[in-house]
C-alpha positions in Angstrom: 16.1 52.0 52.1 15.3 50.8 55.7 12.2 50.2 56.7 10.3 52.2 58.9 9.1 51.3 62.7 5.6 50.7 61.7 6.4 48.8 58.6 8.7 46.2 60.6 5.9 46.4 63.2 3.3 45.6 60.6 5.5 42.6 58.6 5.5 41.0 62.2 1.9 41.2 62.8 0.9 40.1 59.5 3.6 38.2 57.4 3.6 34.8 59.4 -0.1 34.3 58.9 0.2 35.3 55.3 3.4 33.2 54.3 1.7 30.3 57.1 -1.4 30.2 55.6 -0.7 30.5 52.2 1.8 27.1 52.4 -0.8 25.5 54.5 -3.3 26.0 51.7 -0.9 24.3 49.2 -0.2 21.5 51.5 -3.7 20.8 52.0 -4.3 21.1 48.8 -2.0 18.3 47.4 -2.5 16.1 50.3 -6.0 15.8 49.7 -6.4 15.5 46.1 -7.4 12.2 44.8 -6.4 12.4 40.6 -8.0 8.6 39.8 -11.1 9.8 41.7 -11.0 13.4 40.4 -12.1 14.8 44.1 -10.3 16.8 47.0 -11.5 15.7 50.2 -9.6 18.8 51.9 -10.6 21.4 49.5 -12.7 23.7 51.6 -10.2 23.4 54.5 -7.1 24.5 52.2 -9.5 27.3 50.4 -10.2 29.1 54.2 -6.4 29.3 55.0 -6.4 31.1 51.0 -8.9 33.4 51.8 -6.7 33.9 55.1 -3.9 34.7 53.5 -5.6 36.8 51.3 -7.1 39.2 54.6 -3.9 39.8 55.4 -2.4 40.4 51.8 -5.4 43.2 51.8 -4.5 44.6 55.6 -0.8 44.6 54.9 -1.0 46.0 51.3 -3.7 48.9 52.2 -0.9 50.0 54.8 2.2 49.8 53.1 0.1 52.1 50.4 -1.2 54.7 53.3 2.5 54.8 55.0 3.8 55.6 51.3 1.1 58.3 50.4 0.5 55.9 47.0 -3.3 55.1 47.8 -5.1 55.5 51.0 -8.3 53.1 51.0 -11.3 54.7 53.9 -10.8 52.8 57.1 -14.0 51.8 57.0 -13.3 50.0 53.4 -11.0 48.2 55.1 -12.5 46.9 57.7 -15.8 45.7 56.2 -13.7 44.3 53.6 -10.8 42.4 56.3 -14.3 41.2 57.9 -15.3 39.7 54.8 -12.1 37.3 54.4 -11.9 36.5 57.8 -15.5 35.5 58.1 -15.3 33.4 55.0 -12.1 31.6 56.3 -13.6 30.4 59.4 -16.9 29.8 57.3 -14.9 27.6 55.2 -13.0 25.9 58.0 -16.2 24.9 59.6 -17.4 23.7 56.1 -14.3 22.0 55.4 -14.6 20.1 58.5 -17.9 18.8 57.9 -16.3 17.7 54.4 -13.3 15.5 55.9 -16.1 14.1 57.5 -17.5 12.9 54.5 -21.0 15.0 55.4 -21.7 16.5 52.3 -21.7 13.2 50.3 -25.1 13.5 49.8 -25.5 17.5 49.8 -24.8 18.8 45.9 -22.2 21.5 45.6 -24.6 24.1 45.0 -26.5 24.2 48.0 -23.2 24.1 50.1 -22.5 26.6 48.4 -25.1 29.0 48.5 -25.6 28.3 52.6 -22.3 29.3 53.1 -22.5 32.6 50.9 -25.4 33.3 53.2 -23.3 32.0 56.0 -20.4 34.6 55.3 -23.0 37.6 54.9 -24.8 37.0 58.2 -21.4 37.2 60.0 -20.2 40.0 58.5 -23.5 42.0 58.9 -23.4 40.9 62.4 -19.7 42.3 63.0 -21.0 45.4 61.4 -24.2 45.7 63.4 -22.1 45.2 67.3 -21.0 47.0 70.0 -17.6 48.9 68.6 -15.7 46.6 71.3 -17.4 43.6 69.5 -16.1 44.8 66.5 -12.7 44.2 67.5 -13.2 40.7 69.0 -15.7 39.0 66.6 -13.7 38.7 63.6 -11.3 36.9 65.7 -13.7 34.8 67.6 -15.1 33.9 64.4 -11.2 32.7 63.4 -10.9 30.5 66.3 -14.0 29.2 66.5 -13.6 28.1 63.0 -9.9 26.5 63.8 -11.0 24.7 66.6 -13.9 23.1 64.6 -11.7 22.4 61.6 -8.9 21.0 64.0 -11.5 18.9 66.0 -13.0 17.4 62.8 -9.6 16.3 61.6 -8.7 14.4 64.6 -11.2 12.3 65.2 -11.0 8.8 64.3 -11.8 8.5 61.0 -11.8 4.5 59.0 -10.1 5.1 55.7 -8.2 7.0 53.4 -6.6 10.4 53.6 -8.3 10.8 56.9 -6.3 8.4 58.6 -3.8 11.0 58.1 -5.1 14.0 59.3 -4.9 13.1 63.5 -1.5 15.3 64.2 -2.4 17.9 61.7 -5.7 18.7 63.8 -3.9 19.0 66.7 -1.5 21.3 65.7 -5.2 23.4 64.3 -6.2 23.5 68.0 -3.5 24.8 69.3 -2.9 27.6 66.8 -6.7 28.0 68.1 -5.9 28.2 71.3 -3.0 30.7 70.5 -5.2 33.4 68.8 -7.6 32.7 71.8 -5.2 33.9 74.3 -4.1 36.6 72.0 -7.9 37.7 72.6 -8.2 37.0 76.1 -7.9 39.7 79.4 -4.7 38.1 80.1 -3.3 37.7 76.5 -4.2 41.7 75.9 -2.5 42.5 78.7 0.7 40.3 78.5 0.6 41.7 74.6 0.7 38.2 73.8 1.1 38.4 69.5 4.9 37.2 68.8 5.3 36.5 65.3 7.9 33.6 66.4 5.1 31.7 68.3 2.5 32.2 65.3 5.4 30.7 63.0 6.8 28.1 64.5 2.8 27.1 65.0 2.0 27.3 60.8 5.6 25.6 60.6 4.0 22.7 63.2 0.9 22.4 60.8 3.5 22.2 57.9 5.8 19.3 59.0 2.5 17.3 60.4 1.2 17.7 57.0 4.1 16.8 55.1 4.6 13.9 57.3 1.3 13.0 57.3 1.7 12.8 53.4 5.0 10.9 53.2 2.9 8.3 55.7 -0.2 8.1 53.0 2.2 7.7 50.3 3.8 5.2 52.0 0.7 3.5 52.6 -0.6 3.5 49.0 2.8 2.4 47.8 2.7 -0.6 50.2 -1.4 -1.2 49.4 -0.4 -1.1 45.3 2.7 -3.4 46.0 0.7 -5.9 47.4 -2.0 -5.4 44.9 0.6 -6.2 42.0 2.0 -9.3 43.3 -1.6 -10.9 43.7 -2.6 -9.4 40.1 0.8 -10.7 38.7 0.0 -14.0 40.4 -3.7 -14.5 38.8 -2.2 -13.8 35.8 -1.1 -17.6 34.7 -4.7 -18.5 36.0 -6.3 -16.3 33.9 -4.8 -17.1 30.8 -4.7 -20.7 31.8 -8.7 -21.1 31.7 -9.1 -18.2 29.1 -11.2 -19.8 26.3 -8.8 -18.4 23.4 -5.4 -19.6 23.1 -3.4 -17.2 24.4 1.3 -17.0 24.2 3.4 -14.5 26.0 6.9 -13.9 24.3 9.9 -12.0 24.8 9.9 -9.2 22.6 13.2 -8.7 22.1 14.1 -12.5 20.7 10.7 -14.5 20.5 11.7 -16.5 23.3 8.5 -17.8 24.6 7.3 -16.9 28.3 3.7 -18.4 28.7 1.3 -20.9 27.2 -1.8 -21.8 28.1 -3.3 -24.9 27.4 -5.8 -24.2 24.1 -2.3 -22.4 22.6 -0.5 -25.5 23.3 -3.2 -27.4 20.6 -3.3 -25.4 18.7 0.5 -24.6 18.1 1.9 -28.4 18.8 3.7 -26.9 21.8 5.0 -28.7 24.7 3.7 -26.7 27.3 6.2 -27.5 29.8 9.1 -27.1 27.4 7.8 -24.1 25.9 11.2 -22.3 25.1 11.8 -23.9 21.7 9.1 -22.3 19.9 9.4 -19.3 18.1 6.3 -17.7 16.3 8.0 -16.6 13.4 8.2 -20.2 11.9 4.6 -20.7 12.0 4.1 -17.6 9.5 3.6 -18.3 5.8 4.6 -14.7 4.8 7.7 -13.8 7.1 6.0 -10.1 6.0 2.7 -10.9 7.7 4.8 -11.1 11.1 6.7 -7.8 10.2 3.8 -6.0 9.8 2.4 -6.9 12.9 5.8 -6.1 15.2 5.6 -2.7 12.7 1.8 -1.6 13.8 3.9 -2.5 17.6 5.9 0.3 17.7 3.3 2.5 16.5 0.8 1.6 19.0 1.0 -0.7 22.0 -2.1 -2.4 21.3 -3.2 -3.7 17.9 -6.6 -5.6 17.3 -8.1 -7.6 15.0 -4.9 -8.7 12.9 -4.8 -11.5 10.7 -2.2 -13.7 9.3 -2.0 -17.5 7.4 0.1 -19.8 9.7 1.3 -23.3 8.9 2.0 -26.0 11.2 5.8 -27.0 10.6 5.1 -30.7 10.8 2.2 -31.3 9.0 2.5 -27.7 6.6 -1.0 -27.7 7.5 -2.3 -23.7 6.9 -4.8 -22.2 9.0 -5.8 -18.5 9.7 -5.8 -16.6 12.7 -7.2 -13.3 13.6 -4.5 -11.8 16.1 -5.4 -9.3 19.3 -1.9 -8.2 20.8 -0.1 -5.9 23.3 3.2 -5.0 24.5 3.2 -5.5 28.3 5.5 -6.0 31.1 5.5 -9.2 32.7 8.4 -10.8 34.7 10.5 -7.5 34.6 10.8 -8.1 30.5 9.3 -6.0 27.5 6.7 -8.9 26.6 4.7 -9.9 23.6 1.0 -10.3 24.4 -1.2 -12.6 21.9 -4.4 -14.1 21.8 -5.8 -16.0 19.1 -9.0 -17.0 17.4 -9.0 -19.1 14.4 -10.8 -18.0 11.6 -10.4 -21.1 9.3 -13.9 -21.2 8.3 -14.7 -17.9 8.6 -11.9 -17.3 5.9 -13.4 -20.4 3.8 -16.5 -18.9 4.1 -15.4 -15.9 2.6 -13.6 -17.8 0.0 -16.9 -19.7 -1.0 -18.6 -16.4 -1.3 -16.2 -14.8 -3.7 -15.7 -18.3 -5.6 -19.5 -17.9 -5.8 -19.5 -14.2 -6.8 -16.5 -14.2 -9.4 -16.6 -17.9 -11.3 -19.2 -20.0 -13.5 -20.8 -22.5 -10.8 -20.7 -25.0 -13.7 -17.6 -24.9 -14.8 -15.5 -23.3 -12.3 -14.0 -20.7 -14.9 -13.9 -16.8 -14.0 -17.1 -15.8 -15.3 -17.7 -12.6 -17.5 -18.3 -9.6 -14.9 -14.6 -10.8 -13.2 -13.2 -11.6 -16.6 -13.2 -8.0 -17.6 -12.0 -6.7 -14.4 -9.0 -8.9 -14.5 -8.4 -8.0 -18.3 -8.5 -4.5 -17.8 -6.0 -4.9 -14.7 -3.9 -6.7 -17.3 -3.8 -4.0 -19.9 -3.3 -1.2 -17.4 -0.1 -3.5 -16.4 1.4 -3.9 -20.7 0.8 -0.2 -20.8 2.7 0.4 -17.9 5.2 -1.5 -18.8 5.5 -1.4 -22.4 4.5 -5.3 -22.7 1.8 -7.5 -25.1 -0.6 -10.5 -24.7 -2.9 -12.0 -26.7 -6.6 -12.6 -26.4 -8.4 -16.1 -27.3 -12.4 -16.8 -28.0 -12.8 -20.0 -28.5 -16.4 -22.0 -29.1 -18.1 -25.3 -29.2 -19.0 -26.5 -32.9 -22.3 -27.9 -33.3 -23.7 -27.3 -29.6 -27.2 -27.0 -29.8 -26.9 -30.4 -31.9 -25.1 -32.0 -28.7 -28.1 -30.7 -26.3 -31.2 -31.4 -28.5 -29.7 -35.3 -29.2 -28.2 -36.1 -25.9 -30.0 -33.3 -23.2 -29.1 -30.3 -21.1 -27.4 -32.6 -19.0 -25.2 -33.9 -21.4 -24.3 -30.3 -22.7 -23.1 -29.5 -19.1 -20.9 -32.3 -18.8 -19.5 -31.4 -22.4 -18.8 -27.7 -21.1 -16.9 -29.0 -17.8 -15.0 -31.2 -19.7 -13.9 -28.7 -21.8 -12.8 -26.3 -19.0 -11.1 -28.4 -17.4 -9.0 -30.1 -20.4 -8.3 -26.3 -21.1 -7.0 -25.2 -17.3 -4.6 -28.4 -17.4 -3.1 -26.5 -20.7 -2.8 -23.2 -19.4 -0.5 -21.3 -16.7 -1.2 -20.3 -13.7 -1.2 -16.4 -14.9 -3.1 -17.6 -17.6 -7.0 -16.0 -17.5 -10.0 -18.5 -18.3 -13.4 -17.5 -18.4 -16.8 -18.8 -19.7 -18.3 -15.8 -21.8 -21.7 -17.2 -22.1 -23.1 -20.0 -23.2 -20.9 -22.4 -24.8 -18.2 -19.5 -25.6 -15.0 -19.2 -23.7 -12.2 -16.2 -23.7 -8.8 -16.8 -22.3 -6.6 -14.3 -22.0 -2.4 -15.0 -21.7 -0.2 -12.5 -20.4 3.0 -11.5 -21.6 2.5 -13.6 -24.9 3.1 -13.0 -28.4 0.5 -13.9 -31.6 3.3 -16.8 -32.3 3.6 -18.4 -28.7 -0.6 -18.0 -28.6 -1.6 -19.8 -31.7 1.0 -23.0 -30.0 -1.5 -22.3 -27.1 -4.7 -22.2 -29.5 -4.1 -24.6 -31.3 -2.6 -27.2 -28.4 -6.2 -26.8 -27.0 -7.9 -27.1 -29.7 -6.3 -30.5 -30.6 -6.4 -31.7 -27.0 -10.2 -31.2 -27.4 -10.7 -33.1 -30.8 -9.2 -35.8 -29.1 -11.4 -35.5 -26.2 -14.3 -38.1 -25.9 -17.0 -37.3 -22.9 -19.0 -40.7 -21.7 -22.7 -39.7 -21.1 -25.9 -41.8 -20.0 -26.3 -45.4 -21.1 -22.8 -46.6 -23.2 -22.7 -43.3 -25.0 -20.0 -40.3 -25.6 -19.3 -37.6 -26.7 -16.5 -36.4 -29.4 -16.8 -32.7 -30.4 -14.6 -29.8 -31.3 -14.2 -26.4 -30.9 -13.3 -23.1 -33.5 -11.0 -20.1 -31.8 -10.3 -16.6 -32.9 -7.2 -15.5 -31.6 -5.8 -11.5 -31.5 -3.3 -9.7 -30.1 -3.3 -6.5 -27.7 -1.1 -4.7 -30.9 -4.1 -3.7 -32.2 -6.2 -1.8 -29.1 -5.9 -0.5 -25.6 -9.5 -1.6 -25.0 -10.3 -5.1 -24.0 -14.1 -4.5 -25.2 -12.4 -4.0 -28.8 -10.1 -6.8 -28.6 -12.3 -9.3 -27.4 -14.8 -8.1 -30.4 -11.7 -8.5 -32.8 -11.2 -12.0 -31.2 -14.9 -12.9 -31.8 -14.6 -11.6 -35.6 -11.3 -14.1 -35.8 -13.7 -16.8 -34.7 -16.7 -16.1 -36.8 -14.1 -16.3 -39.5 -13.0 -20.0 -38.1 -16.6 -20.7 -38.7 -17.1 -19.9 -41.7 -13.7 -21.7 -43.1 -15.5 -25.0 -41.6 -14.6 -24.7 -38.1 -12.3 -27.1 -36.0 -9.7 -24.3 -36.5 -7.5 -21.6 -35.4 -7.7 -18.1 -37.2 -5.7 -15.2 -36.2 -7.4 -11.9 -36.6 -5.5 -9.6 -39.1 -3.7 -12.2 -40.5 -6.4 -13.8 -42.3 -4.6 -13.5 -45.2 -1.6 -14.6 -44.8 -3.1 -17.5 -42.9 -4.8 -18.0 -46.0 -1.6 -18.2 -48.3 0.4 -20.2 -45.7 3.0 -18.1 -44.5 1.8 -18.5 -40.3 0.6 -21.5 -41.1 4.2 -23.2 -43.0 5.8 -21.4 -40.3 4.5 -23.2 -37.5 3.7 -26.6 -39.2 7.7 -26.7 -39.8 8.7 -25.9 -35.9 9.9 -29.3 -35.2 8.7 -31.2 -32.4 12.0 -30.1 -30.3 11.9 -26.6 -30.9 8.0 -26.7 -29.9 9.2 -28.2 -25.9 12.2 -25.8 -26.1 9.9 -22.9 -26.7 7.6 -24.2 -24.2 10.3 -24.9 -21.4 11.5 -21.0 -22.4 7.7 -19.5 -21.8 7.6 -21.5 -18.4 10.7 -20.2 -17.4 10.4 -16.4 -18.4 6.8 -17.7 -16.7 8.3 -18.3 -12.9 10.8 -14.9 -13.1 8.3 -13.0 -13.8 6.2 -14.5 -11.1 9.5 -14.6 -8.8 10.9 -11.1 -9.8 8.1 -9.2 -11.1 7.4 -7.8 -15.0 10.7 -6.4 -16.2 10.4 -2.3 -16.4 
């Protein structure tokens, strides 16, 4: 279907303006628009070419609808309604000029706002309220009036930012001004000056100068952060230089080091102008530690507050470090960013406390409260894995007789001797603790009732040959009873340990200085234990020891066996 006449007369009046106005508003729009500062200086200025756009939208639409019979709005409608867009457009234009020139910093958004509602209102009353030959010029006076403000506003000479840009664009405002002025003019009506080509190739004008005028404020930015990088990436070496924690900066990829400043140097034995030999990962006592941290890396650029024990590979002296690092880009290379505090103390601290909170301050053994908690973790572990150990309460004979002859003094010196003969006996994975008093309980993983009486009664002959010097020329000479039971009998350590303690009474009562194992008391008594073990020869006793030690380090090495 072609269009009519009227229609093709009607495209030409109104479709430059529309599709002119609209892309102006869109232009304006993005060249304005500040995203770091959240603000569009140009926002008013591209919203009055919208609401231009929009007039004709309205005009053109209410025509195509009458010329098809569809929907005929009143004439009147129309008109009051046109009025309304074009009056706010050139409200907006004069607004928007006042806001490139950075008027309204100090006006709030609402009272702009409301002044120019009232603005819009007052010009479309008084369109309404003249002459009928007013009528027709008004709404276009108000147009120009409003362009050659907005055009004005934009080029003069403004100091900074996107307004340094807005000179040409201006000008190309004042003369589409000038065009719908001559459009209004005696001269202009008579010539029947209104070509659509003219009215194009004028939005197309405002188009390129804004377009240019954004590819020159880009341009400018660019250079202004270019600059801005090479003096950052230049201060960079000074501040790490005087920052007061030591601070490296590594390839990522290899270790390779980058930077050092002077405190990292110290601390790290680094030569700080042959830095490249250094690699980070031989400073780590757990090569995991290091893992972990490149692991939390790729989850997260930035990882605070980690910590790690490093050695020094001359001296194998260990300190700890608490760990702030970031990837970064630095000398066109994926980089390793790390800053150091060391924590030694703070860590030794810490160590005191729990030394403090979980051991006898006499005698340095566990004391009762940890002694249950490790015992327990010990018989969750044989029922997971299907293993035994055996329990030992051992205490001093005759005590009370050693404090109320020699003093409280004396009895305390008795009681770290004694602990400490004991921890020279036992292994590492071996649990001592004072249970009060002059009463100890040691518990021994992964051992049988055989291999534990060796243990029992190794300590309990250590001690009778132990001889403490006190006050004056004196010492010491005492001995100790022990109960010994093992885990066969209960899941509970509260009921083992009370089996342990009825093994010991027993010792007592058989005249102490002895080992009694607790369900066995009678074949104790007939011999059968007791020949047994009195007949392992000296030989088999250090094979059976060199056995436990060694089933001792692969199960520290490799782990219980399932």
């Amino acid at each position: 279907m072609i269009p009519s006449a009227s229609i093709l007369t009607q495209m030409q009046t109104y479709l430059p303006e529309m599709i002119g106005s609209l892309l102006t508003f869109y232009a304006l729009k993005f060249l304005g628009t500040d995203k770091e500062q959240g603000k569009n200086d140009l926002s008013l200025a591209a919203l009055s070419f919208l609401f231009l756009t929009f007039k004709d939208i309205f005009l053109f639409g209410s025509f195509i609808l009458a010329d098809i019979n569809v929907f005929i709005i009143p004439q009147k409608e129309v008109k009051i309604i046109s009025y309304f867009f074009q009056s706010s457009s050139a409200i907006l234009m004069l607004v928007g000029g006042l806001q490139s020139l950075k008027i309204f910093k100090v006006v709030k958004k609402e009272l702009t706002f409301i002044l120019s509602l009232i603005a819009i209102l007052a010009s479309v009353r008084a369109i309404l309220t003249a002459p009928p030959t007013w009528q027709v010029i008004l709404p276009s006076t108000y147009l120009i009036t409003g362009l050659f403000f907005l055009g004005v506003c934009f080029a003069l000479p403004h100091r900074h930012g996107v307004n340094q840009s807005l000179r040409r664009i201006g000008i190309m405002i004042v003369f589409l001004g000038f065009y719908y002025l001559f459009t209004i003019t005696p001269w202009g009506i008579e010539a029947k000056i209104h070509s659509w080509g003219i009215e194009s190739i004028l939005y197309c004008l405002i188009i390129i100068s804004i377009v240019l005028s954004t590819a020159s404020l880009l341009k400018d930015q660019v250079q202004i952060l270019q600059h801005e990088l090479k003096i950052n990436k230049e201060k960079i070496p000074l501040f790490i230089q005087i920052s007061p924690y030591p601070i490296i900066i590594s390839q990522l990829k290899d270790d390779h080091l980058m930077l050092v400043n002077e405190k990292a140097s110290c601390l790290f034995n680094i030569d700080i102008h042959n830095p490249k030999s250094f690699r980070t990962e031989e400073y780590y006592v757990d090569p995991n530690a290091r893992k972990e941290l490149l692991k939390k890396l790729s989850e997260t650029s930035v990882v605070e507050n980690f910590q790690a024990l490093l050695r020094k590979p001359r001296t194998n002296e260990t300190f700890w470090l608490e760990m702030s690092a970031r990837v970064i880009d630095y000398e066109n290379e994926v980089a390793l960013y790390t800053a150091f505090k060391d924590i030694t103390a703070q860590k030794q601290h810490e160590q005191d406390l729990f030394e403090k909170a979980v051991k006898d301050p006499l005698t340095g053994c566990y004391n009762r409260r940890q002694f249950q908690e490790l015992a327990q973790k010990e018989t969750d572990r044989s029922q997971r894995y299907n293993s035994i150990f055996t329990l030992i309460m051992l205490d001093i004979d005759y005590f009370k007789k050693v404090n109320d002859t020699y003093g409280h003094a004396a009895g305390d010196e008795v009681l770290k001797a004694l602990a400490t003969c004991i921890k020279k006996i036992l292994r590492s994975s071996d649990i001592l603790a004072r249970y009060g008093g002059e009463e100890f309980i040691i518990l021994l993983p992964e051992t049988t009732i055989e291999s534990g009486y060796l243990v029992a009664e190794r300590i309990r002959e250590q001690i009778s040959s132990l001889i403490v010097p006190v006050s004056g020329n004196s010492s010491i000479h005492f001995t100790i009873s022990l109960g010994i039971v093992e885990s066969i009998y209960s899941n509970n350590i509260a009921e083992l340990t009370k089996y342990a303690d009825a093994a010991l009474y027993l010792s007592k009562e058989k005249g102490r200085n002895q080992t009694t194992i607790y369900g066995e008391e009678s074949m104790f008594e007939k011999g059968h234990i007791k020949n047994k073990l009195e007949n392992i020869s000296a030989d088999e006793i250090k094979e059976d020891l060199i056995k436990q030690a060694q089933e001792d380090f692969e199960r520290m090495k490799y782990g219980p066996k399932s």
